[in-house]
The first five atom37 places (N, CA, C, CB, O) and aatype in JSON, in Angstrom:
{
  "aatype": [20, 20, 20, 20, 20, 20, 20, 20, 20, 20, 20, 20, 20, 20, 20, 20, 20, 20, 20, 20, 20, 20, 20, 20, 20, 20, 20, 20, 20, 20, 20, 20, 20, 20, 20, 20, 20, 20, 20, 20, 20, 20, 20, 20, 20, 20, 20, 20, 20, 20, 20, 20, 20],
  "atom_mask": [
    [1, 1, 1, 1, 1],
    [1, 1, 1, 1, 1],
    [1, 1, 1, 1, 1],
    [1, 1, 1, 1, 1],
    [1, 1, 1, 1, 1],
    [1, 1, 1, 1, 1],
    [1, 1, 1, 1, 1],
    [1, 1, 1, 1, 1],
    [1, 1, 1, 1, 1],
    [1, 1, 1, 1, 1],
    [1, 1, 1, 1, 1],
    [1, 1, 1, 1, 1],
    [1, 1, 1, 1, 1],
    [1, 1, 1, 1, 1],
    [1, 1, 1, 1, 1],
    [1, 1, 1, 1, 1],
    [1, 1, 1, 1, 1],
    [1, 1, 1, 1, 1],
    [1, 1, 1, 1, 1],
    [1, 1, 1, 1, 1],
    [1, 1, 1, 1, 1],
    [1, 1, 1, 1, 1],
    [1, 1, 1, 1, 1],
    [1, 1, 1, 1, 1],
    [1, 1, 1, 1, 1],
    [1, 1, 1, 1, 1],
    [1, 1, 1, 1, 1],
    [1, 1, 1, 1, 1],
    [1, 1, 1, 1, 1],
    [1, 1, 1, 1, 1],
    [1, 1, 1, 1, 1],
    [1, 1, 1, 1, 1],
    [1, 1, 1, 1, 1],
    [1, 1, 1, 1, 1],
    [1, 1, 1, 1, 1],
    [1, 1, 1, 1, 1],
    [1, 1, 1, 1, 1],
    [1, 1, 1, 1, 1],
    [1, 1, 1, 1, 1],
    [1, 1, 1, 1, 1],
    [1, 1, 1, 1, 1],
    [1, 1, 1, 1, 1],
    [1, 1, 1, 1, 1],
    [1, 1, 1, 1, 1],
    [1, 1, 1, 1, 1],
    [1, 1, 1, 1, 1],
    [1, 1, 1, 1, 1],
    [1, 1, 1, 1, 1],
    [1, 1, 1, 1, 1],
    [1, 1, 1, 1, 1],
    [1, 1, 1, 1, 1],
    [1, 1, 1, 1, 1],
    [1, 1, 1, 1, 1]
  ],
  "atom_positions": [
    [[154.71, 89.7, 16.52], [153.94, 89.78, 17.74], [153.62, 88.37, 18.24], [152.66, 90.6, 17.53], [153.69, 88.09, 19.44]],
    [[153.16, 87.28, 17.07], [153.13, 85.8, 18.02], [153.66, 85.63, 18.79], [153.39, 84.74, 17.66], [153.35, 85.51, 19.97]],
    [[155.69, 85.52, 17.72], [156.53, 84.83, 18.15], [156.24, 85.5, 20.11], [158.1, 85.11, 17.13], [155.93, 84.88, 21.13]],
    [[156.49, 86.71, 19.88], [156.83, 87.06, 21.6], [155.5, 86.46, 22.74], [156.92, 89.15, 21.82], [155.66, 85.74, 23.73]],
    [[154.5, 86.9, 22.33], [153.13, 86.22, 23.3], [153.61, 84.91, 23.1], [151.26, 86.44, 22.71], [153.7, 84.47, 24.25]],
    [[154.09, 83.74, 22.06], [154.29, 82.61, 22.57], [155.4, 82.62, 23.42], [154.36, 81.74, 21.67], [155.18, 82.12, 24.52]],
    [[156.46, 83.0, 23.24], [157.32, 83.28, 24.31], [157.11, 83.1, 25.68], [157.59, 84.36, 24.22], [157.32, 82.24, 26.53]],
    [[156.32, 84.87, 25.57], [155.9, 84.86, 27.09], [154.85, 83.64, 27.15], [155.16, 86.43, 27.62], [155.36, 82.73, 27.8]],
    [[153.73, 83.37, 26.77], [153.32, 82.65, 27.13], [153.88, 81.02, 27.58], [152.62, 82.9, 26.46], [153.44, 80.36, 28.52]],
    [[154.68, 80.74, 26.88], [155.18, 79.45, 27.22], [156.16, 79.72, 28.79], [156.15, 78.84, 25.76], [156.93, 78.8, 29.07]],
    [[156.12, 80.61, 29.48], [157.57, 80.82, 30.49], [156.69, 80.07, 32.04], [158.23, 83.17, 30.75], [155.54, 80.27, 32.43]],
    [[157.45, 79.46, 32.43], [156.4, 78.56, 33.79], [157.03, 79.49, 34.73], [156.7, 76.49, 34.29], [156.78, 78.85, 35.75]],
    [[157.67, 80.56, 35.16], [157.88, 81.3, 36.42], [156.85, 82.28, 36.25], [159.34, 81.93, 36.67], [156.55, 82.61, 35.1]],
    [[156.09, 82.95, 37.54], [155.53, 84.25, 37.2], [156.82, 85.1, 37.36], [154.22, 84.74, 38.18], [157.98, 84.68, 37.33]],
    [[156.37, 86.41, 37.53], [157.31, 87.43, 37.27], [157.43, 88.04, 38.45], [156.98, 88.34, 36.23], [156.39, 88.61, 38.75]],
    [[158.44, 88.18, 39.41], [157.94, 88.37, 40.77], [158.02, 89.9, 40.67], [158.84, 87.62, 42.05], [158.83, 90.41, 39.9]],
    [[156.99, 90.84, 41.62], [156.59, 92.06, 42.04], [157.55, 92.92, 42.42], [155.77, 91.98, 42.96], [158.06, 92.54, 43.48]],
    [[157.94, 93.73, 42.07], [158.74, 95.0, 43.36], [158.62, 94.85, 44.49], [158.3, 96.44, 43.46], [157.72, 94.04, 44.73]],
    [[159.17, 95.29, 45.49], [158.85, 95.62, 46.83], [157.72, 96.77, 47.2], [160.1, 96.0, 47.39], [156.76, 96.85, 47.96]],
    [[158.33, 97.58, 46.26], [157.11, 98.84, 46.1], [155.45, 98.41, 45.81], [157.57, 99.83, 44.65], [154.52, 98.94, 46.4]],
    [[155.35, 97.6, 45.02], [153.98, 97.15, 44.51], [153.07, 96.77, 45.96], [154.18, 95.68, 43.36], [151.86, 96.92, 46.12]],
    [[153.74, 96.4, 46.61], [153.48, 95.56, 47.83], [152.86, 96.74, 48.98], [155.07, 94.71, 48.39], [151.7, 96.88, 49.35]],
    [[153.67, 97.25, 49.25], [154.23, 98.84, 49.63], [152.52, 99.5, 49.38], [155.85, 99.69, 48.19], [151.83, 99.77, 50.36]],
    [[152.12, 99.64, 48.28], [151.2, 100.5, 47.23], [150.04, 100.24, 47.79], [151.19, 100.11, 45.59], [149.17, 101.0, 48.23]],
    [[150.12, 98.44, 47.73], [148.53, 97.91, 48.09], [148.35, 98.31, 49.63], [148.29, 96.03, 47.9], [147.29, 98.84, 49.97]],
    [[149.03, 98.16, 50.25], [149.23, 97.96, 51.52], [148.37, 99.68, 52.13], [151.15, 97.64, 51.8], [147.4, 99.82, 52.88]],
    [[149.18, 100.66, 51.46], [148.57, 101.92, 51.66], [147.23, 101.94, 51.45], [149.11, 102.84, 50.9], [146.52, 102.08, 52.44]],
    [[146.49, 101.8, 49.92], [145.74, 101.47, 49.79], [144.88, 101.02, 50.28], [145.92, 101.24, 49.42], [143.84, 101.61, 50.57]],
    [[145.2, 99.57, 50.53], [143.94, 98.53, 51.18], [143.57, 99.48, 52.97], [144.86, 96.26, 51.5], [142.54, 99.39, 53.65]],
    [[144.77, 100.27, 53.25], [144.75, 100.92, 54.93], [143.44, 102.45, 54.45], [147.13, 101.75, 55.66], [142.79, 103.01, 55.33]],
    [[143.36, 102.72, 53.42], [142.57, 104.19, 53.12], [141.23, 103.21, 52.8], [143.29, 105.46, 51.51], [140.42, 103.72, 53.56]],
    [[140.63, 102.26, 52.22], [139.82, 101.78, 52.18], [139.04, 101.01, 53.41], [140.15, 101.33, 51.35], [137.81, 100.99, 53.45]],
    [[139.82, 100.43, 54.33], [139.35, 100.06, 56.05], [138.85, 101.47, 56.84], [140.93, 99.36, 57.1], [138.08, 101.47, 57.81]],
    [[139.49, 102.74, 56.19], [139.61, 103.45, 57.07], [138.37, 104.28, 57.09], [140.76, 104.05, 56.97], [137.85, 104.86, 58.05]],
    [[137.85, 104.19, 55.43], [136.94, 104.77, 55.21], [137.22, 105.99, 54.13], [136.49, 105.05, 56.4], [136.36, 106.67, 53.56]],
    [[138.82, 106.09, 54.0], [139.6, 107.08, 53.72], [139.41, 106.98, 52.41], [140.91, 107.08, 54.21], [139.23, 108.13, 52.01]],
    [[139.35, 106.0, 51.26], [139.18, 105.91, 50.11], [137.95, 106.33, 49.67], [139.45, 104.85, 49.8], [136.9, 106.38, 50.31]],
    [[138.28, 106.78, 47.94], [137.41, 107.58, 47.41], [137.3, 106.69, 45.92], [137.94, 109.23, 47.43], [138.24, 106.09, 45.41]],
    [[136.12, 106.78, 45.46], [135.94, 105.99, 44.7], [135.53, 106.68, 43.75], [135.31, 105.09, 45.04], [135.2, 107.84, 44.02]],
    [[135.42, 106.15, 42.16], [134.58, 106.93, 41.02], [134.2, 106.01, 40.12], [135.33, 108.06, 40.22], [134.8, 105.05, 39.64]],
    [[132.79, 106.57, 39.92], [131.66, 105.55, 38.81], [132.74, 105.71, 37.6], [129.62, 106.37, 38.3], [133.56, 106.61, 37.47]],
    [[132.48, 104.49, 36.66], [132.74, 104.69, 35.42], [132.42, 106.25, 34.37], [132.06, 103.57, 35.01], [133.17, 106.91, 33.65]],
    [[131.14, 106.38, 34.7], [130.84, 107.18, 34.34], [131.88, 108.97, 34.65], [129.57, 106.83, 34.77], [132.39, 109.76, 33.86]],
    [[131.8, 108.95, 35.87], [133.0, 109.61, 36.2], [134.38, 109.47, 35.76], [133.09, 109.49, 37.26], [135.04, 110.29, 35.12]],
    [[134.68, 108.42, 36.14], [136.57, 108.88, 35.07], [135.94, 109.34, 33.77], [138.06, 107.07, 34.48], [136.23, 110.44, 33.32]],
    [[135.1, 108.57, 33.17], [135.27, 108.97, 30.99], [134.71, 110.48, 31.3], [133.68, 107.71, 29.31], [135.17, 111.3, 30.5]],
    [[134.07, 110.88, 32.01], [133.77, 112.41, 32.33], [135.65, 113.29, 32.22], [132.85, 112.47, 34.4], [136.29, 113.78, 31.29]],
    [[135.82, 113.15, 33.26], [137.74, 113.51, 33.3], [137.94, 113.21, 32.66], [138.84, 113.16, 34.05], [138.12, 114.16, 31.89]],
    [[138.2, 112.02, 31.99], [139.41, 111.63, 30.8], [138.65, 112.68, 29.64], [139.51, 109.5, 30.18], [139.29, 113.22, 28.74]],
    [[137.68, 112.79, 29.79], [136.99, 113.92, 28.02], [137.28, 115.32, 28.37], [134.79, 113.95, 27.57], [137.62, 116.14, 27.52]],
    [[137.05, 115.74, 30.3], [137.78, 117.29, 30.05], [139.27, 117.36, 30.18], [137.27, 118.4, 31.15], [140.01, 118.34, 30.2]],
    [[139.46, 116.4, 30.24], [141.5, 116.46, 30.07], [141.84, 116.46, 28.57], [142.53, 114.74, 30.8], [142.66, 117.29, 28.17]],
    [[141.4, 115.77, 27.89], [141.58, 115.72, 26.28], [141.17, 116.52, 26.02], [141.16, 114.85, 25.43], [141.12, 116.83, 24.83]]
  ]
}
């Protein structure tokens, strides 16, 4: 496991994004201006994540 984190860590390019990633935020960031986004407390997801398990 070092060897590879030094690896990656030593590499001077970042890793460039999809097109899609871009794409994602973009939707996103447009439902949050809009008012359209929906948000959840912490408390809420570990609620879901415990009735899904």
């Amino acid at each position: 496991m070092d060897i590879i984190w030094e690896s990656l860590a030593n590499e001077s390019e970042e890793p460039e994004s999809p097109e899609w990633h871009g794409e994602v935020v973009a939707e996103r960031m447009k439902k949050v201006e809009s008012g359209e986004a929906k948000f959840l407390s912490l408390d809420e997801v570990r609620n879901r994540l415990d009735t899904e398990t």
